[in-house]
Each structure stands twice: as structure tokens, then as C-alpha cells.
C-alpha positions in Angstrom: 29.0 -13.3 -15.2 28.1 -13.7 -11.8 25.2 -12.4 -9.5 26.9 -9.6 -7.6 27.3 -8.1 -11.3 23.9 -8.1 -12.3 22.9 -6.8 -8.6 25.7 -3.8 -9.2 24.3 -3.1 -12.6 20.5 -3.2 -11.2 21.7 -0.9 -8.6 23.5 1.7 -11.2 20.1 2.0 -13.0 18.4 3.2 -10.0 21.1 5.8 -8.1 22.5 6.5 -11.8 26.2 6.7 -9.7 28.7 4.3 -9.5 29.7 6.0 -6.2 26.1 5.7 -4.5 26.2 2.2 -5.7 28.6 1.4 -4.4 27.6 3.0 -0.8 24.9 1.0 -0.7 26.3 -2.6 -1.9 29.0 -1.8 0.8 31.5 -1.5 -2.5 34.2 0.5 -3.5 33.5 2.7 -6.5 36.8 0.5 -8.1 35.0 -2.6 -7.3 32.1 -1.4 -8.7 33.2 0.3 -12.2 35.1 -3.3 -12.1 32.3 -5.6 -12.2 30.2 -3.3 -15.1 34.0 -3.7 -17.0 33.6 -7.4 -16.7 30.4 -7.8 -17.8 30.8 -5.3 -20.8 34.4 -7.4 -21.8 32.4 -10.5 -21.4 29.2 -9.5 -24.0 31.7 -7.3 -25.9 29.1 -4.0 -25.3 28.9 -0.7 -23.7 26.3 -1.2 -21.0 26.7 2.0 -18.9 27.2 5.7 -20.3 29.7 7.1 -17.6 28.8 10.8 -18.1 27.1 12.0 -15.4 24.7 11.3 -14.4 25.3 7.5 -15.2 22.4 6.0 -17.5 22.5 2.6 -19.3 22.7 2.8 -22.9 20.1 1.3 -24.9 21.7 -2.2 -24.4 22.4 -1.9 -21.2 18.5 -1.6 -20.4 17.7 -4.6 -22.8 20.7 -5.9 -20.5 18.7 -4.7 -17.4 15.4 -6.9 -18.2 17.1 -9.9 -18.6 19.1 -9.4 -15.3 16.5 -8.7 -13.4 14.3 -11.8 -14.9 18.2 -13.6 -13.6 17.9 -12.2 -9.6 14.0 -12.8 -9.4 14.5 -16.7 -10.1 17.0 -16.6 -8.5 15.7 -15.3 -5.3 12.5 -18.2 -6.4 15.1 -20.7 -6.0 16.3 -19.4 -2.7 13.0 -19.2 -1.3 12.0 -22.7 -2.2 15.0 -24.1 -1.0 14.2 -22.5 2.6 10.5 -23.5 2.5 11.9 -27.3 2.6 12.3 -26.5 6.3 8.8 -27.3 7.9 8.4 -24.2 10.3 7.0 -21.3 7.9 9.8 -18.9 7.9 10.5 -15.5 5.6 10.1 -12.0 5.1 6.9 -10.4 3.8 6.4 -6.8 2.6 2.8 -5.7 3.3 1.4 -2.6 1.2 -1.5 -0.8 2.8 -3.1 2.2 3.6 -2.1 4.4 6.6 -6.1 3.3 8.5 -5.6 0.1 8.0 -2.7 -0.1 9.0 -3.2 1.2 12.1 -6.8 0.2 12.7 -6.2 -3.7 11.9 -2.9 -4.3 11.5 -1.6 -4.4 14.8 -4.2 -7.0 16.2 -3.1 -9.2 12.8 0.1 -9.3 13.2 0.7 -9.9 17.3 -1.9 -12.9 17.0 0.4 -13.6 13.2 3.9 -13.2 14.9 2.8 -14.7 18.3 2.2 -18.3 15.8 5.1 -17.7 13.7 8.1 -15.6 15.3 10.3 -16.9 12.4 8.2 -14.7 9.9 9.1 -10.9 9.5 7.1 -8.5 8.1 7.9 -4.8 6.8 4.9 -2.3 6.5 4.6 0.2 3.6 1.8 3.0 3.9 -0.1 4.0 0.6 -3.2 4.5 -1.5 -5.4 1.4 -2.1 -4.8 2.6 -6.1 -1.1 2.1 -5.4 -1.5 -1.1 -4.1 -2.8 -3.1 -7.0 0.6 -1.3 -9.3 3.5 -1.8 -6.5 1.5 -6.2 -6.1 2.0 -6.6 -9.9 5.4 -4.9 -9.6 6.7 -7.1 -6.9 7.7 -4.2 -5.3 5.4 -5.3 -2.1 4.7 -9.1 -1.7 0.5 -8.5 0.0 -1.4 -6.0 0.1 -4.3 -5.0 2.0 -6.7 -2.4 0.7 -10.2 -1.3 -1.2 -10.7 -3.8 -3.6 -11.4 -1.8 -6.6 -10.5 -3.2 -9.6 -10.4 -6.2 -11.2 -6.6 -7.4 -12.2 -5.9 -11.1 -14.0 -2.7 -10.6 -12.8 -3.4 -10.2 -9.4 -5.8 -12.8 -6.9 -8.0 -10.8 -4.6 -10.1 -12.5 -1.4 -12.6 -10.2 0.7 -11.9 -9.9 4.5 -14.3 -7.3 5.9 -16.9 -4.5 4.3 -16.0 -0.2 5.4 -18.4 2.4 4.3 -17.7 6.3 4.1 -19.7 8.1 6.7 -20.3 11.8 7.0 -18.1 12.7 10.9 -18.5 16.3 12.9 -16.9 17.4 16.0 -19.4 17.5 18.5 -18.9 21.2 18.4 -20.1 21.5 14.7 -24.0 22.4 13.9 -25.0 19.0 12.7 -24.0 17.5 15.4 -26.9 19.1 17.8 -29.5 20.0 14.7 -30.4 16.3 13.6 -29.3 12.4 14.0 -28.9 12.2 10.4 -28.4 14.7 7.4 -29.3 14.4 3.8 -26.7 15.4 0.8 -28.5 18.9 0.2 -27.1 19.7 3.5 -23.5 18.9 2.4 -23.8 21.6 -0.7 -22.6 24.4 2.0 -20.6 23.0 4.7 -17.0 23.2 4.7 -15.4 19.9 4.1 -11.8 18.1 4.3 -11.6 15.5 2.0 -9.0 13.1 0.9 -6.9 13.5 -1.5 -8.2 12.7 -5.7 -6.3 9.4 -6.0 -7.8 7.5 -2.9 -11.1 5.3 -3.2 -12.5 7.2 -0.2 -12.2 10.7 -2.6 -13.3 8.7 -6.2 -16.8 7.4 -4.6 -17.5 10.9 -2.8 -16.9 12.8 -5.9 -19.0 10.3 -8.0 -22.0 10.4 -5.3 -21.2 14.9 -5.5 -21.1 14.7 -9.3 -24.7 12.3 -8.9 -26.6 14.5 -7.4 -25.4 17.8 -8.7 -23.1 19.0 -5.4 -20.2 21.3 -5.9 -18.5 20.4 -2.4 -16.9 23.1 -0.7 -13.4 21.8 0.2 -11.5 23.7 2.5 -8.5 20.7 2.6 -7.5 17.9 1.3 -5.2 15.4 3.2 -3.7 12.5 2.0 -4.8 10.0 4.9 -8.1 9.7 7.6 -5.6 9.7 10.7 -4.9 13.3 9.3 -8.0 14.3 8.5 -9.9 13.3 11.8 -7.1 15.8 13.6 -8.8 18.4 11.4 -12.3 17.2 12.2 -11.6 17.0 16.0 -11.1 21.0 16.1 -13.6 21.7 13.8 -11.9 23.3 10.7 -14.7 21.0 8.9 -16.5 17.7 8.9 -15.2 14.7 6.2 -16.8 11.6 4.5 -14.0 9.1 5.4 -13.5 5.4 6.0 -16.6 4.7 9.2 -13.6 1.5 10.9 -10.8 5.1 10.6 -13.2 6.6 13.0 -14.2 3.9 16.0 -11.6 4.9 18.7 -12.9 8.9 18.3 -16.7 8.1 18.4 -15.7 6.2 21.5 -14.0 8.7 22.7 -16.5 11.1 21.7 -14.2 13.3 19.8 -15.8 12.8 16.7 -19.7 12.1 15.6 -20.8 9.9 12.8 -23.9 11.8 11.4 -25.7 9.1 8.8 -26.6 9.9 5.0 -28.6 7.4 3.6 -26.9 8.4 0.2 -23.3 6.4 1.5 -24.2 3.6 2.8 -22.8 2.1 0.2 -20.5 -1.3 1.1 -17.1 -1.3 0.1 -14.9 -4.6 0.1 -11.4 -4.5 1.9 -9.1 -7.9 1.4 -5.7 -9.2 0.9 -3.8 -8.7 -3.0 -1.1 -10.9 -4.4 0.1 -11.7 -7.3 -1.1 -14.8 -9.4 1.6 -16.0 -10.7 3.8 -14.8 -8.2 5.8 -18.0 -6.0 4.7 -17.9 -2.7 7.4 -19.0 -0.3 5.7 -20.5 3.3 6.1 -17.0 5.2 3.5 -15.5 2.3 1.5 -18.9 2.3 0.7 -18.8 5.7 -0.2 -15.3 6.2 -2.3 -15.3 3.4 -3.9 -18.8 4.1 -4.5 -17.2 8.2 -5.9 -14.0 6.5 -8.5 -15.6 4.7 -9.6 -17.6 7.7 -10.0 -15.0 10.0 -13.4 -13.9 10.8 -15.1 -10.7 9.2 -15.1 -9.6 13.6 -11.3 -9.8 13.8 -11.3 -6.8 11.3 -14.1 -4.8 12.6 -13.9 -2.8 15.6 -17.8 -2.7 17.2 -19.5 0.3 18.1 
């Protein structure tokens, strides 16, 4: 049994075709139906049903676990080996939604990659909810969102405080009738909101359902960038992230119009796993995170 096995194997489970495996472990479909033959001669088992499409049988997933226990110590091993070098080097996959990463990210990493060049990062886009699942997966190595649940699996540090504010286009009635609104006057407007799994969505229903408000949604979008292109030619006003919003109230394209009833502080910070190694690439971004000042984050009015 050797590595490349278990990684061909690992990689059958997920395409369910030895041809696609093979494509994408630059492998002949031979090579590949070679290396599951080995490995079933060797522990004298059927791992893989051939009919298509290809599934492992029910050893060949108690198989899976232990092989992919195998590659993750593995790749432990390999990661400690390289952190004996003193300059923090690595790659790090960062998880986090599609505002921050566009609001924060890029003045954390050019001061981040400016320090360390040798450290790479990857960026994946998604719900803060999806965050905390794809950290305890390992599918992402950090990830920066809403802290909004309480994980012993997973070590959380605050960076910066968001609220959800109510934002017009300065063509919409509230905009000219009063500098700030109350929730009554939210019981008729149209409004896009994000979509039901985001924190943004979960705290404005809760504060609807509070007070006895059935919203009239028009829209519902997964992310703030595409909602404030809906605000900006008033198809309706939001209640989204207030940092989403700084570049279009400077620009004027958009209006923050205050509700007492929101300004409620919501933490944002950095997720990782507990338990999780953390080669020097991770080490140091978290470590530099956590010392950054709340400012860094915030964009001022």
C-alpha cells in the first residue's frame, strides 16, 4: 500500500469514475483501475463496485475513513517538516463571505503578503453559517465571518463589531421624509433581503417576527455586493451589513437611514480549528490577525 493508492481511491469516491480520476491525478484509467486492484489483492476485499456510476462498497467506505485519517497525517508530517525552515512559508485556504472579502480582505492580505511573500493564500466566498461546517471539515484552513455560534471544536477571536442598518437610494421616500425611521415604517416598504441562511437574514427576521412585521420582500439575493446594485436603482431599500455599504454612502449612491431597533453589535473574527496542526503560514496569519487593530477592519465614515 502506498500513498498515491489511497489518494486514487479518495479521488474515486468523489468523481465516482475511474476515468475522471484519473483526469484529474494526471493518470491513465489502466493506472488507475491498477492501483484500486492492488489494494483490494493486498486486503483480500472488493473496495470499489465498478458499475456505473462507481460507488465504494460498504468496505470500501470503512476503507475510505481510515485512508483519509492516513493522507491528513501525512500532510501533518509534511507541514511540520517545512515549518523547520525559519521564514513562515505555506498555503492557507481562507473561507469568508463575499463583503468581507472584498471590504477587508484586500488591505489584510497586501500588508500580510507584503511581510510574508512565501505565504499563499486561496479565497473561498460563502455564508458565515458555512464557515463554521467547511473549519471543522478541514475543507478551508481560516475563516473569517459572523461569529455566531459557539463550537468546542473550533477557537474563535473577535476582530471588529458590523451592525445591520436600514440603506435607500437617495431617490427612495425615506431618504428625503426623515434622518431616521422606526420599524412601523418597514411594515410597507418593499425590501431585498438576503437570503434565509445568512446571519444578516436570521437577526432581521427575528427583530420582524419581535415586533409583529410581515416584511414585504420583493428579492432575495445571496450576498450585499448584490443587493446594494438593487438598492442603487431603487427596486427597494435592505437591512444589510453597515462596513458592505461605506464606499456607496461615500459615494452617495446609497443612504443609511438609522432604526434604533438594529443597532444591535454583531462580532466578526477569525475560525480555526482546535485541534487542527497549525503549520507557520496559518500561525502567523492568525497570530497578525489577532493583533491588528479593531481600525484596520473598519472603514470610517
Amino acid at each position: 500500500m502506498n500513498i498515491s493508492q489511497l489518494e486514487t481511491l479518495i479521488t474515486i469516491s468523489k468523481t465516482m469514475s475511474f476515468r475522471k480520476a484519473g483526469e484529474l491525478l494526471n493518470l491513465t484509467q489502466p493506472a488507475v483501475s491498477a492501483q484500486i486492484k492492488s489494494l483490494e489483492d493486498e486486503f483480500k476485499t472488493v473496495l470499489v463496485d465498478r458499475n456505473q456510476p462507481v460507488t465504494l462498497t460498504d468496505r470500501g467506505k470503512v476503507f475510505l475513513e481510515h485512508a483519509e485519517r492516513i493522507l491528513d497525517v501525512v500532510e501533518e508530517l509534511r507541514q511540520k517538516l517545512s515549518d523547520l525552515n525559519e521564514t513562515p512559508q505555506g498555503h492557507i485556504v481562507l473561507g469568508t463571505t463575499t463583503s468581507i472579502a472584498i471590504q477587508i480582505l484586500p488591505r489584510v492580505l497586501f500588508y500580510f503578503q507584503d511581510q510574508f511573500p512565501l505565504i499563499k493564500t486561496s479565497i473561498q466566498s460563502m455564508a458565515s453559517s458555512a464557515i463554521y461546517q467547511q473549519v471543522e471539515n478541514g475543507m478551508i484552513d481560516v475563516g473569517i465571518g459572523y461569529l455566531i455560534e459557539r463550537n468546542p471544536n473550533l477557537s474563535t477571536s473577535v476582530l471588529y463589531y458590523d451592525t445591520f442598518e436600514l440603506v435607500v437610494s437617495p431617490s427612495h421616500p425615506l431618504a428625503s421624509q426623515a434622518s431616521t425611521a422606526t420599524m412601523e415604517s418597514l411594515r410597507e416598504i418593499p425590501l431585498i433581503l438576503l437570503s434565509p441562511d445568512t446571519v444578516g437574514r436570521r437577526f432581521v427576521d427575528d427583530v420582524f417576527k419581535k415586533y409583529g412585521i410581515e416584511p414585504h420582500v420583493v428579492m432575495e439575493l445571496s450576498s450585499s455586493e448584490e443587493i446594494k446594485r438593487m438598492v442603487e436603482i431603487n427596486l427597494g431599500a435592505a437591512i444589510i451589513s453597515k462596513q458592505s455599504v461605506t464606499p456607496e454612502t461615500r459615494a452617495g449612491t446609497l443612504k443609511i437611514i438609522p432604526i434604533h431597533e438594529l443597532e444591535v453589535s454583531h462580532p466578526v473574527g477569525v475560525i480555526y480549528k482546535s485541534s487542527r496542526y497549525l503549520n507557520s503560514a496559518m500561525r502567523q496569519f492568525i497570530s497578525d490577525l489577532k493583533g491588528m487593530p479593531e481600525a484596520h477592519f473598519i472603514s470610517s465614515e
